[in-house]
C-alpha positions as CSV (number, residue, x, y, z in Angstrom):
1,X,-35.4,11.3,-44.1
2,X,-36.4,8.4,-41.7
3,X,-33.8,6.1,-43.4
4,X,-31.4,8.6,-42.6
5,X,-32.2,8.8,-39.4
6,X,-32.1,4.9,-39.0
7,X,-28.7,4.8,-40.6
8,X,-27.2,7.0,-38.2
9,X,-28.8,5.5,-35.1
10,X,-27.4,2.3,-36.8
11,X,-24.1,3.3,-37.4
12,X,-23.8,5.2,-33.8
13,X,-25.2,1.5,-32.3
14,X,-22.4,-0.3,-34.5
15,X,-19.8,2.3,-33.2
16,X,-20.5,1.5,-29.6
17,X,-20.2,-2.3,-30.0
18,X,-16.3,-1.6,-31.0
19,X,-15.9,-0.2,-27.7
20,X,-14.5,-1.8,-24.7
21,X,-16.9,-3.5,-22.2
22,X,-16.6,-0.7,-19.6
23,X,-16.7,1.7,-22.1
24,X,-19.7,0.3,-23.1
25,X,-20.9,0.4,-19.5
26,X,-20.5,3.9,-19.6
27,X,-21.7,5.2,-22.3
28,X,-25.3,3.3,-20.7
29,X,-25.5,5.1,-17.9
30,X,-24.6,8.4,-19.3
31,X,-27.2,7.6,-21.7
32,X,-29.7,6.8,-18.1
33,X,-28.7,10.0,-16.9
34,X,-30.0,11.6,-19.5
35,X,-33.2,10.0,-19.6
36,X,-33.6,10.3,-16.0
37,X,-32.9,14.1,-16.0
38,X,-35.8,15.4,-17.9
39,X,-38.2,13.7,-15.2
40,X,-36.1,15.0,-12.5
41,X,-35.4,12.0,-11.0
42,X,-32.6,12.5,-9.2
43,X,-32.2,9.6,-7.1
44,X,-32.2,7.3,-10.4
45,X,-29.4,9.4,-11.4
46,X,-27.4,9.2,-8.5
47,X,-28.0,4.8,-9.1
48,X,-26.2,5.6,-12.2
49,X,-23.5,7.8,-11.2
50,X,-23.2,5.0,-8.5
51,X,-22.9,2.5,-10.9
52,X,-20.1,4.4,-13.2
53,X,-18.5,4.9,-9.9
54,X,-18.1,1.0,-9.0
55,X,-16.7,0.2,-12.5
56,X,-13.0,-0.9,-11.6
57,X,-11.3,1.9,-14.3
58,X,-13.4,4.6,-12.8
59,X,-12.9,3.5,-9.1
60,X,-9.2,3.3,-9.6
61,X,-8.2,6.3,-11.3
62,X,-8.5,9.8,-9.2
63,X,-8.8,11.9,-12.3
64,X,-12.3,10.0,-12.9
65,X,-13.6,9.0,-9.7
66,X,-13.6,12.3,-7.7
67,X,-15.9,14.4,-10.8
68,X,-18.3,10.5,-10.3
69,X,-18.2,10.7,-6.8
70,X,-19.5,14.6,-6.8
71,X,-22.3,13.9,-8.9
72,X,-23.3,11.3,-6.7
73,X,-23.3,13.7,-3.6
74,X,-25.0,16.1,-5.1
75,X,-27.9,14.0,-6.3
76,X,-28.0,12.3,-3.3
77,X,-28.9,15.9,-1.6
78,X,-31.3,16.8,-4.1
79,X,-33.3,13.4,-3.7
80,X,-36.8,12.7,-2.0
81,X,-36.0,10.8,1.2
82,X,-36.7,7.3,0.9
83,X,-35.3,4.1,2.1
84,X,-33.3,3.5,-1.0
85,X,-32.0,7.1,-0.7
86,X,-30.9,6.5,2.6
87,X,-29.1,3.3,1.6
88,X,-27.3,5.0,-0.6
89,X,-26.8,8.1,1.6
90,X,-24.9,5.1,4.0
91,X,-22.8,3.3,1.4
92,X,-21.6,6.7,0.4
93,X,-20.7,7.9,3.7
94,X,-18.7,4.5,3.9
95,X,-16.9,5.2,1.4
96,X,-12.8,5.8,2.2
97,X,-12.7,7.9,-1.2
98,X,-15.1,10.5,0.5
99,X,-12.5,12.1,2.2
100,X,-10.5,13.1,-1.2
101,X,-13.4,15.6,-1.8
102,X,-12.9,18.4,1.2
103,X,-16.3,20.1,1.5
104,X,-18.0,17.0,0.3
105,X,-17.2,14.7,3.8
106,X,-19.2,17.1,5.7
107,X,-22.4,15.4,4.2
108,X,-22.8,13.3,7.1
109,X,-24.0,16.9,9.0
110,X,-26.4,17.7,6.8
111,X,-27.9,14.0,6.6
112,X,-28.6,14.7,10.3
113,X,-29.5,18.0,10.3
114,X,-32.2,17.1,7.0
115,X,-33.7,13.9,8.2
């Protein structure tokens, strides 16, 4: 049973090296999402729904970036303040691709009315 499961965990790690690089990328921070989710840590998962978000296919495409850029909103409001969550509180409120998201620009309200 424990060579089974080595196999698969094998074969899964062999299928991921036939992927593309930011595939690959991808498929690592989904994987850090996960991990960070059963500790609650959301502002670890909002670093890796920032750093899906700055991959150049995910940036570019609208069908992928606006569902990224959601997530990252949203964990970025359910974070502890702290200076890191505050930098990245900024660098998303800079971002032009805010505005695609209708309710999601009025985040710079509630980062004055929370903190």
């Amino acid at each position: 049973m424990i060579v089974l499961r080595r196999f698969t965990f094998l074969s899964q790690a062999s299928l991921l090296s036939l992927l593309p690089k930011h595939l690959m990328r991808i498929a690592e921070h989904i994987l850090s999402i996960g991990y960070h989710s059963h500790n609650n840590d959301y502002l670890e998962i909002c670093r890796s729904c920032k750093a899906i978000y700055e991959i150049p296919s995910v940036k570019e495409d609208p069908a992928q970036r606006i569902p990224v850029l959601r997530e990252i909103c949203w964990y970025l409001v359910l974070s502890p303040h702290d200076p890191l969550q505050s930098s990245l509180l900024n660098s998303t409120l800079e971002d032009k691709n805010l505005g695609e998201i209708p309710k999601f620009r009025f985040i710079n309200y509630a980062k004055w009315i929370c903190f």
